[in-house]
Every structure is written in structure tokens, then in C-alpha cells.
C-alpha positions as CSV (number, residue, x, y, z in Angstrom):
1,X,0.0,0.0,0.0
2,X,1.1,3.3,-0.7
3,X,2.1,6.2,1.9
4,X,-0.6,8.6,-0.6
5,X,-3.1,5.8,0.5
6,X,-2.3,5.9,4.5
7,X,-2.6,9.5,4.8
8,X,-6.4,9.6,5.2
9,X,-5.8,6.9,8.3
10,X,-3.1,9.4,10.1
11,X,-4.9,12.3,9.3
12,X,-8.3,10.8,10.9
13,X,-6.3,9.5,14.0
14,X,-4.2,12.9,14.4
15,X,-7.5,14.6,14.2
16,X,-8.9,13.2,17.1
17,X,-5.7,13.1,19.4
18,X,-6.0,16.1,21.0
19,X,-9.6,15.4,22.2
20,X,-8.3,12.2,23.4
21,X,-4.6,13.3,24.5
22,X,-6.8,16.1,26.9
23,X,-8.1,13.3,29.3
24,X,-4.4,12.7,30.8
25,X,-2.2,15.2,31.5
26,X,-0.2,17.7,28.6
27,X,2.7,19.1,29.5
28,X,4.6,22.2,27.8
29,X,8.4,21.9,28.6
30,X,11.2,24.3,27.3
31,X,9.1,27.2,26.3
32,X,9.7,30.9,27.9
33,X,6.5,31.4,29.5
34,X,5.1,34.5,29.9
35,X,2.3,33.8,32.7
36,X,1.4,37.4,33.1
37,X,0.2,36.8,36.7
38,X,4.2,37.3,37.7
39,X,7.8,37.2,36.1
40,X,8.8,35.5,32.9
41,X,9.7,31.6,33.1
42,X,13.0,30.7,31.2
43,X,12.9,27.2,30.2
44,X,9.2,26.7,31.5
45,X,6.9,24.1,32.2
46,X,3.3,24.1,31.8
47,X,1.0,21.2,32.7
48,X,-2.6,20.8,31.6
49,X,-5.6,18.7,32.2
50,X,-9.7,18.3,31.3
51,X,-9.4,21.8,30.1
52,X,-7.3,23.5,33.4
53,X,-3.9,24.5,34.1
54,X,-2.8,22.2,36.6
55,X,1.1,23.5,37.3
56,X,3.3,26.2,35.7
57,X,6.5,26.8,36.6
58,X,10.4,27.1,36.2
59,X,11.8,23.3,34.8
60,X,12.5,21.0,37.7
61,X,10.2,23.0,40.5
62,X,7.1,21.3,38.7
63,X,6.1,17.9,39.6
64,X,4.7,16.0,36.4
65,X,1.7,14.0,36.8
66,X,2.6,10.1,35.8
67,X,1.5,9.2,32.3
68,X,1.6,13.2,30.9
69,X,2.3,13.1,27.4
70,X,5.2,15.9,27.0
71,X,5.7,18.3,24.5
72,X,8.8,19.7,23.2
73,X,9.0,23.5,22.9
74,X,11.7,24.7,23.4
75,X,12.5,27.8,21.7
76,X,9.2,29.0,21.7
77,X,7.2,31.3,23.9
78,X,3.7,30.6,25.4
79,X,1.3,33.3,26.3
80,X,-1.8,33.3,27.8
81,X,-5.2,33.0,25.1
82,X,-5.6,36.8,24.3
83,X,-8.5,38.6,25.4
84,X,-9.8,41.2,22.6
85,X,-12.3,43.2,24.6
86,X,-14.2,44.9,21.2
87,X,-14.7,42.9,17.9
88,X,-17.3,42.6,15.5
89,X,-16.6,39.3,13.8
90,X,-19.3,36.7,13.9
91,X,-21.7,39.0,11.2
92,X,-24.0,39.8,13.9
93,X,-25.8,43.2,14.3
94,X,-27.3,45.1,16.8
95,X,-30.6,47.9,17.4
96,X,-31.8,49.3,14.7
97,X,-33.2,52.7,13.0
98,X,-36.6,53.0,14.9
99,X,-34.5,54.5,18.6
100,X,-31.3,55.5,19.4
101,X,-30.9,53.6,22.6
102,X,-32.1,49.8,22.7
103,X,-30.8,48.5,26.0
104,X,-33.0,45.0,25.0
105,X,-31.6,44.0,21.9
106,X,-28.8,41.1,22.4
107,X,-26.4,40.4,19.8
108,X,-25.8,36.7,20.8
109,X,-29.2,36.4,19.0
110,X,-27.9,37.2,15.3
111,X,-24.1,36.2,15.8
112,X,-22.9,33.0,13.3
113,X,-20.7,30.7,15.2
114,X,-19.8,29.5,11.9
115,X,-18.5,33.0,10.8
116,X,-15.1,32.2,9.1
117,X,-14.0,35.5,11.4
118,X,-13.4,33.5,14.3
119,X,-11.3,31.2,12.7
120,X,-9.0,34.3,11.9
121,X,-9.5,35.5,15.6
122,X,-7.7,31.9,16.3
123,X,-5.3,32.6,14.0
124,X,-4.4,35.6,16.2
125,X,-4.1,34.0,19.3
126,X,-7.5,35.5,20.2
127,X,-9.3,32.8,22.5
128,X,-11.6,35.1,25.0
129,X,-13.7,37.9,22.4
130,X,-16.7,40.9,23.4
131,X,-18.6,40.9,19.9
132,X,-20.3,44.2,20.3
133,X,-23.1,45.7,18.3
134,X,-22.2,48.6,16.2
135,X,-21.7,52.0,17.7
136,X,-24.1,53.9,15.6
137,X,-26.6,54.3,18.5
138,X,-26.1,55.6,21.9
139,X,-27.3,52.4,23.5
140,X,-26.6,49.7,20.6
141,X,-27.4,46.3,22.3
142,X,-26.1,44.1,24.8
143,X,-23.1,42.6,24.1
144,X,-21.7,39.0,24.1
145,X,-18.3,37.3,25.8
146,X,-17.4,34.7,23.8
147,X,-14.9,31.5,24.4
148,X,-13.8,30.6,20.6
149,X,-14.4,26.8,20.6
150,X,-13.5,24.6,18.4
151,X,-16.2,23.6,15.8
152,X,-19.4,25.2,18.0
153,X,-22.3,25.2,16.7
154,X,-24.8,27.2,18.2
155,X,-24.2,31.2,20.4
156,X,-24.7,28.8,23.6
157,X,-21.5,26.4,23.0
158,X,-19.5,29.9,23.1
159,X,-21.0,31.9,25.7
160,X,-19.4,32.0,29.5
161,X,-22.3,31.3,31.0
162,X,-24.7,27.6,30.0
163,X,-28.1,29.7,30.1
164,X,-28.2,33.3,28.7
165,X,-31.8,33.4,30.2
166,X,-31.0,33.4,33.4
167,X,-27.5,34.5,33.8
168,X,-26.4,37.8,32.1
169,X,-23.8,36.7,29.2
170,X,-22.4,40.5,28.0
171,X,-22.2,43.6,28.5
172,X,-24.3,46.9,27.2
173,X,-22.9,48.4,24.4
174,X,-23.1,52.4,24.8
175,X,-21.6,55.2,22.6
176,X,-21.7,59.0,22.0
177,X,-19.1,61.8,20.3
178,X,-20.2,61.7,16.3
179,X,-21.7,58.3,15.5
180,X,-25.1,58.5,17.1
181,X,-25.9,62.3,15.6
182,X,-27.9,61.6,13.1
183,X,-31.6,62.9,12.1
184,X,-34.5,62.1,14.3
185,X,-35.5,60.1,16.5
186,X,-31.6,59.6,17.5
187,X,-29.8,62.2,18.6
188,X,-28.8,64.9,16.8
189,X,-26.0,67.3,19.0
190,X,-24.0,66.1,21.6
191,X,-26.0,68.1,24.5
192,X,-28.9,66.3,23.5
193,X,-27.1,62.5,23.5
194,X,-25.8,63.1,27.0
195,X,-30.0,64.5,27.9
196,X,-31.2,61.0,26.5
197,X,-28.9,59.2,28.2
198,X,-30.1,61.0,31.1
199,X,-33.6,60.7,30.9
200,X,-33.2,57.0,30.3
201,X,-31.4,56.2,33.5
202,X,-33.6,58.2,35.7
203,X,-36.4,55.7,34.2
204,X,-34.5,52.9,35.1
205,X,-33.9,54.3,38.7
206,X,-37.7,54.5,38.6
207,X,-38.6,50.9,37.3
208,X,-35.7,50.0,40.1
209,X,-37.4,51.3,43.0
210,X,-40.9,50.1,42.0
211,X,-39.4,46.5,41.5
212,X,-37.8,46.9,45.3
213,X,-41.0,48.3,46.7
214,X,-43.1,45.0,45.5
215,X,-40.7,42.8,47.9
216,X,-40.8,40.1,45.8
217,X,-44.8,40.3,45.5
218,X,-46.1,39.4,42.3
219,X,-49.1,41.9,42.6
220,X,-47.2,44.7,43.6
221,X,-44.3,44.0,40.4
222,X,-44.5,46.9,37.5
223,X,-45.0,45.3,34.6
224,X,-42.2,43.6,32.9
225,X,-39.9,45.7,30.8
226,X,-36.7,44.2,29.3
227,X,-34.7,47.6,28.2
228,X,-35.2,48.3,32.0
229,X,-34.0,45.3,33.7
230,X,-30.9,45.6,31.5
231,X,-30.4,49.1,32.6
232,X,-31.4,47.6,36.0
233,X,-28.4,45.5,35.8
234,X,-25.8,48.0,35.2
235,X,-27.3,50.1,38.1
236,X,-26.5,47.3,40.5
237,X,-23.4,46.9,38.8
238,X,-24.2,43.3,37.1
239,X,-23.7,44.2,33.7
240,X,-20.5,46.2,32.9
241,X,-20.7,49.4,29.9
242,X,-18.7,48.7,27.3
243,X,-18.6,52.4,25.9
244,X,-17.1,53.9,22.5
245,X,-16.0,57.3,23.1
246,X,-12.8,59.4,21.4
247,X,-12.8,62.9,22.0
248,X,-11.7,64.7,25.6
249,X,-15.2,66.7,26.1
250,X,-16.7,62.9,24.8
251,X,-15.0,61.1,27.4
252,X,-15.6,63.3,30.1
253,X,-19.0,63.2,29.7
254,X,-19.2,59.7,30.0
255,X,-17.7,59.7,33.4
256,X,-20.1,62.6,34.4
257,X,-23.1,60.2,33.7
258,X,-21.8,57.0,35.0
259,X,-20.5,59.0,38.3
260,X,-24.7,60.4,38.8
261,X,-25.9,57.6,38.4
262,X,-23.4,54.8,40.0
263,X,-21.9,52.9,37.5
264,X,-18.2,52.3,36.5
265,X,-17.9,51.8,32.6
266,X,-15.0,50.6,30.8
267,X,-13.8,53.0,28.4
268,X,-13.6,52.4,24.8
269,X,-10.7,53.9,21.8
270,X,-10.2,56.4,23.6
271,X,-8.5,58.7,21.1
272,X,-7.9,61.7,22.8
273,X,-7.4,59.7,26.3
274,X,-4.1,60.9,26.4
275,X,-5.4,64.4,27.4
276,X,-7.6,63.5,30.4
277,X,-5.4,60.8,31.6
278,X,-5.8,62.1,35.7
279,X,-9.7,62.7,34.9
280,X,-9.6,58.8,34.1
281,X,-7.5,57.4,36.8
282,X,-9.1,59.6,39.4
283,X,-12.5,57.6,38.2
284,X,-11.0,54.7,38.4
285,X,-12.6,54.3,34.9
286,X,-10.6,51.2,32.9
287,X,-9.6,52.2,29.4
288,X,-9.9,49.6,26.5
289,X,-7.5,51.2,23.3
290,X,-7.1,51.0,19.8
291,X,-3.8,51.6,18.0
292,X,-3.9,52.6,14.6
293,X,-1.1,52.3,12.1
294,X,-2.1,54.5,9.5
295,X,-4.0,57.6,9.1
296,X,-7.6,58.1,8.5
297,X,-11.0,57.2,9.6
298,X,-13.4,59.7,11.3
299,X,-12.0,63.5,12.5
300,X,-12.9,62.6,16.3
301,X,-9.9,60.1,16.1
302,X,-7.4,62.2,14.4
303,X,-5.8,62.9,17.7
304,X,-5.0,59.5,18.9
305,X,-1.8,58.5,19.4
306,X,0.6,55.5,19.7
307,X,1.6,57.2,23.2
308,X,-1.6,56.9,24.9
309,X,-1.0,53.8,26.4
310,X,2.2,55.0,28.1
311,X,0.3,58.0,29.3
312,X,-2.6,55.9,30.6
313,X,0.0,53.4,31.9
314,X,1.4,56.3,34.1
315,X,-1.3,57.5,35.5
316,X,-2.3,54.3,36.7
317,X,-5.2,53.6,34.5
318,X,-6.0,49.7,33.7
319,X,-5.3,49.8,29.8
320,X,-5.9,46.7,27.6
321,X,-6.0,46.6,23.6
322,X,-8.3,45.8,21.4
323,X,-9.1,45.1,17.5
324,X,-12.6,46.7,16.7
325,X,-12.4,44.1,13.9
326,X,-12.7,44.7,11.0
327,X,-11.0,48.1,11.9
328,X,-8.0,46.3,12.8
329,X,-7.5,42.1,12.0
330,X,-7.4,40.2,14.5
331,X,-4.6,38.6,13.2
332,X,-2.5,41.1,14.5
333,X,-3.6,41.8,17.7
334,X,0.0,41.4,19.3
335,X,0.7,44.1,17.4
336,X,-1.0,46.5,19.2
337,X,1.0,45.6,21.9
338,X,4.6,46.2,20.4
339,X,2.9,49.5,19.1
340,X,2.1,50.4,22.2
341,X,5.4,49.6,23.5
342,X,7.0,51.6,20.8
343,X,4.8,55.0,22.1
344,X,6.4,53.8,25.5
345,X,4.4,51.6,27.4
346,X,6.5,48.5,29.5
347,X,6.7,45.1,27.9
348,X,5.1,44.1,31.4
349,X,1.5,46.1,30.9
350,X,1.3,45.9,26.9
351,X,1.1,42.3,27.5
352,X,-1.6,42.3,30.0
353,X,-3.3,44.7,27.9
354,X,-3.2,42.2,26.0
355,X,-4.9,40.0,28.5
356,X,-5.4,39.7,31.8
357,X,-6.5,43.3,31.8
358,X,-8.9,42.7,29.3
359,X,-10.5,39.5,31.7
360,X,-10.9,42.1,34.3
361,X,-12.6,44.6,31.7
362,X,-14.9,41.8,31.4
363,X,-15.4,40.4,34.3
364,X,-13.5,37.1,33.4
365,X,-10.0,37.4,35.5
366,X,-11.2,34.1,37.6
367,X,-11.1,32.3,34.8
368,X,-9.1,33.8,31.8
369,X,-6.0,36.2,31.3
370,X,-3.4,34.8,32.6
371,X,-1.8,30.9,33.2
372,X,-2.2,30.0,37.2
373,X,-3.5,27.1,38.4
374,X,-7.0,26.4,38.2
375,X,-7.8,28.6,35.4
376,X,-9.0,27.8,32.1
377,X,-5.9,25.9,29.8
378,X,-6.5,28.8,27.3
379,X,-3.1,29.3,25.8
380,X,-0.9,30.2,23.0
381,X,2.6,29.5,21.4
382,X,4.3,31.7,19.8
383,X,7.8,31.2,17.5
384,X,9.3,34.4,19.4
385,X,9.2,37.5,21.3
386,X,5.8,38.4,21.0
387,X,6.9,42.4,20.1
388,X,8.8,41.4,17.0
389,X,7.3,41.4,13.4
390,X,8.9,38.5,12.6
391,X,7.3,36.1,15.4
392,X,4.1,33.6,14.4
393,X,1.4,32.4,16.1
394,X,2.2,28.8,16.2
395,X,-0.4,27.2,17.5
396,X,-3.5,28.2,19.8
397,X,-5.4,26.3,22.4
398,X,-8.8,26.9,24.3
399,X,-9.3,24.6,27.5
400,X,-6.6,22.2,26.7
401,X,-7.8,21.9,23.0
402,X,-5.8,22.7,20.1
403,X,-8.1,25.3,18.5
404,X,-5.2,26.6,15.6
405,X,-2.3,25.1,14.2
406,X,-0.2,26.8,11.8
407,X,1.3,24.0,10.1
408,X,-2.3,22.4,9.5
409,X,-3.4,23.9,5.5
410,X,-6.7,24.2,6.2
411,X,-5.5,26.6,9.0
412,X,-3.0,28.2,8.0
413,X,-4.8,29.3,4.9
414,X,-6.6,31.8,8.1
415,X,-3.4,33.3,9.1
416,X,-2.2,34.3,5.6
417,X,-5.2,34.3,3.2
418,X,-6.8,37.3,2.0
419,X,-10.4,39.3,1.9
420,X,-12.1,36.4,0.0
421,X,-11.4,33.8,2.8
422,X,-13.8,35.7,5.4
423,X,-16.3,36.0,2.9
424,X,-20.0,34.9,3.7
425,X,-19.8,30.9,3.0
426,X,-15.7,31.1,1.8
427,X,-14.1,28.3,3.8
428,X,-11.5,26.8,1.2
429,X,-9.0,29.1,-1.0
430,X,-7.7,26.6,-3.2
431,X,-7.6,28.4,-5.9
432,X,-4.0,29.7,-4.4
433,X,-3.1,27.1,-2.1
434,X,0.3,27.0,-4.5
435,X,0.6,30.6,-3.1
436,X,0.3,29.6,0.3
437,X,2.6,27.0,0.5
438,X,5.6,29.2,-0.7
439,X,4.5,32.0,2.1
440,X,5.8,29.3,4.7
């Protein structure tokens, strides 16, 4: 028999060894390990198992369980699964043109989990993603935290939580500065977005109170209303705001709303962040960033600047990165780290604005962020320092599970292919597989 004719055997059984491999111990030795919870590991170990991290550690300080299979990886760095805290892959959407605020609308109820866009997350090293609606409204939707695993096939086999009913499985999408001024009925001057905003929270203070009155009492209960029981939820400080906002005067007003009515939001691009740095930190307001590349986009953003997170960084603000994809790919999220590290920030916080900061963004540092024991085996390796251009994201795992691997074509064609691959329905580019295979 011909080796042409065994491949389809060892493909089938290398297919399912991971799955398998997962129920006894994996262990990682060799690698520098970036664990982001402390210092750097030289020639690190990293043991996993049923979807945990079981030990990490310097070589010889970690006992290995009997009957680990061991992986060589030496010469290669392992991060923690990134964390992109604003992305709009998945082709959902969000509230539409009939109101400028719709606190009810949840984008886990039009997101695709078979959107080739988290395939390209993966190829990024992204494991832990907030798909947000769009920013065109001031209150857009809720949003959705997302654990990319393998092969899911429905919103609930990604979500944090097992019953978006009854647990709350995002955040609430909120914006203002120039996207939501548009004609009637949304807003049409800044003055008025901040009144609406206003009005809507005092509602919800209202519909709070009522709810609190009844004592539980079915009789007494106002009548249900679901774009008040979301607001409801980020009064009590249950749901977190995820808010887009670039300007100084923009992001100011933001903390003057969420300071009169009790809420901590996390901030969003930030453009002009740089300027009202103390403002932030004395809010204690966390700042998710975007770094940009190139010039262009909208006139609000003209400002921003590769130094903000240095600025931020110094002034004691929680910064973490994200992609806003499609704005930036998610391909090259790390990136925005060395960027960041080129306006000034320490290699230490760009890469926990890479992750761990973004868990805490979320509300997800118990489980994600960062490689200690007990938290989720949501990893990534990396062919070198994760600041240089020239380094690769090897491979990528979610709970122990090898999610991306670089040397796998049917991957790799994610990391490297172009526009047509993310297209609605593209999942094969063979057309230039000849081009691929001379890009290794």
C-alpha cells in the first residue's frame, strides 16, 4: 500500500488526538512562558488537564503528573489566550433605526458561530472575544463574551455562561461623540445625547425602585420591561458598559453620567485619552485602546496616538488593547501591543493589555488572562518575542484543546489568506493554495 493511500488513516487519528490526549495530563516543557500573573519563566513548564492548568513553573520545580504526554517547545514562547475586549466578527448586528438607545436588543441572537472571522481571531491567538453591536446608537445592544471553541455550533457552545436566560452573558454596548448624531429620533447634537442618556437612566432608577417596593410580590411587580431590567443590571453593577468614546469633552461626559448615576464603565478607543489621563484614573474608569497604524477614519480620532497607552499606563489607569475588527484584523492583535510599546508603554502592561486586563474589563480574571493554576488551559505559542514582526502564532489552544495550528493547511490558509477567505460561505481558498505553501 502506498504512503498517498495511508494519509487519510493518520490524518483521521491525528484529528482526534488532541480530544483524546486532553483526558491525561499535557505538558509544555522548554518554552519561555510569559504567565502574566508574575515574572517571565526561562525554560518553562506548563502542565494541563480536562481543560485546566494544573502547574506552571520554572523546569524541575514542577512535579509531572505520571502518564503526561510531554511536548517539546523549546525555543518558543507561550502566552496566555488573548482577550480582545471589542470585535465585530461573527456578522452579527445590533438595534436598529426605529431608537437610538435599545438596551433590550442582544447580539448573541444574530451572531454565526460558523463566521469564518473567528477562525481568523484563532489565528491571532484570540481565545476570549466581546462581539459588540455597532456604535451607531447611543445604546446599541447588549453585548456578548465569547470562548472561541472549536467547531461550535450554536451562540450557547461559546458563551461564558450555560443559560443566557437566566444569567447575564455581555455587557451593554453604549456610545456618544459623532456616530449616534444623526436625524430624528436619535440624537442629533452632543448636548442632547448626553439629555437622552439622562432621561433613560432616571427611568430605570424608577422601574428599580418600583421593583424593590413589591418585595418580591407578584401583585405589587411593574410590569415587565426588558430595556429596564438591563439598565437595571448595570445600576446594580451586574452588567458592565462597554462604551465607545474618542474625543476629551466625549470622554468626560461619560464619566459625568456614569458617576450620577453609580456605575463604573469601561472605556472604549479612547483617542484623545491621552489628554484626560488624571480625569480617568481619578474615576477609576478602565480604558480599552485601539492603536492605529495608518491615518484616516473619522475627524474625532485624528488625535489619537501611539503614546496613549504610556500616558494611561502612568497615570495608573488599567489599559488593555483591542481590535474593533474589521477596523484592525485580528490577526494582528499582538501588534498593538509592540505598538504600544513603541509609544512607551513596559513590555510588562502591553502584554496584559493584551490579556489579563482585558478578563478584568470583562469580568472574566477568575477564569481567563493569565496561566495560574486552576484557570482555564487557554493558551498560545508563539515562535518568538511576541513584540517582534517577525514572530508567528504557532499554535493556539482553548481549555486544553488545540483550536489553531499553523502547520495544518486548512488553517494556516486563516493566518495568511486574504479578503475572499472571510467572505459569507468562503471556507477553502484553493484556488491559491500554490501561493500559500511558498509563504511558509
Amino acid at each position: 500500500m502506498t504512503m498517498r493511500r495511508f494519509l487519510p488513516i493518520f490524518s483521521l487519528f491525528f484529528s482526534v488526538l488532541p480530544t483524546l490526549a486532553q483526558e491525561q495530563p499535557l505538558v509544555y516543557r522548554g518554552a519561555t512562558i510569559y504567565p502574566i500573573a508574575g515574572d517571565p519563566i526561562e525554560n518553562g513548564v506548563l502542565v494541563v488537564q480536562g481543560g485546566k492548568i494544573v502547574a506552571v513553573g520554572k523546569d524541575g520545580s514542577v512535579q509531572v503528573p505520571q502518564g503526561a504526554t510531554t511536548i517539546d517547545a523549546k525555543g518558543k514562547v507561550i502566552l496566555p489566550g488573548l482577550v480582545d475586549t471589542h470585535s465585530h466578527i461573527g456578522r452579527g448586528d445590533g438595534g436598529d433605526a426605529s431608537s437610538t438607545t435599545h438596551p433590550s436588543v442582544r447580539i448573541l441572537d444574530a451572531i454565526d458561530p460558523r463566521a469564518t472571522g473567528f477562525k481568523k481571531a484563532l489565528a491571532g491567538g484570540i481565545t476570549t472575544v466581546n462581539v459588540m453591536p455597532g456604535s451607531g446608537h447611543l445604546m446599541s445592544g447588549q453585548t456578548a463574551y465569547l470562548k472561541i471553541r472549536k467547531d461550535a455550533r450554536s451562540i450557547e457552545e461559546m458563551l461564558f455562561v450555560s443559560d443566557p436566560l437566566k444569567e447575564i452573558a455581555g455587557g451593554l454596548k453604549m456610545a456618544n461623540g459623532t456616530n449616534p448624531l444623526r436625524p430624528a429620533p436619535f440624537s442629533q447634537t452632543r448636548s442632547k445625547s448626553a439629555s437622552m442618556i439622562r432621561v433613560l437612566y432616571l427611568k430605570a432608577q424608577d422601574y428599580q425602585a418600583k421593583m424593590k417596593a413589591a418585595g418580591g410580590d407578584a401583585e405589587k411587580l411593574p410590569k415587565r420591561d426588558l430595556e429596564m431590567e438591563t439598565l437595571v443590571e448595570v445600576l446594580e453593577g451586574k452588567r458592565i458598559v462597554q462604551h465607545h468614546t474618542h474625543r476629551a469633552d466625549d470622554i468626560l461626559t461619560v464619566l459625568r453620567i456614569a458617576k450620577e448615576f453609580g456605575y463604573k464603565p469601561v472605556l472604549h478607543h479612547v483617542s484623545e485619552g491621552w489628554k484626560v489621563a488624571k480625569e480617568i484614573a481619578d474615576a477609576k474608569a478602565p480604558c480599552s485602546i485601539i492603536v492605529l497604524d495608518s491615518p484616516g477614519g473619522k475627524l474625532e480620532a485624528v488625535e489619537l496616538r501611539f503614546e496613549t497607552g504610556k500616558i494611561l499606563e502612568d497615570a495608573g489607569v488599567d489599559v488593555a488593547f483591542h481590535t474593533d475588527d474589521g477596523i484592525t484584523d485580528s490577526r494582528f492583535f499582538l501588534r498593538s501591543a509592540a505598538l504600544g510599546v513603541r509609544g512607551g508603554m513596559s513590555r510588562k502592561k502591553a502584554l496584559e493589555a493584551l490579556t489579563l486586563a482585558g478578563a478584568r474589563m470583562l469580568g472574566l480574571e477568575k477564569r481567563v488572562g493569565s496561566l495560574e493554576v486552576g484557570k482555564d488551559a487557554d493558551f498560545i505559542v508563539l515562535s518568538g518575542d511576541p513584540f517582534s514582526t517577525y514572530t508567528h502564532v504557532l499554535e493556539t489552544y482553548v481549555e486544553g484543546q488545540k483550536v489553531f495550528d499553523r502547520q495544518n493547511p486548512d488553517d494556516y490558509k486563516f493566518a495568511v489568506g486574504g479578503y475572499d477567505v472571510y467572505q459569507p460561505g468562503e471556507y477553502q481558498v484553493e484556488c491559491c493554495g500554490f501561493m500559500l505553501e511558498n509563504m511558509r
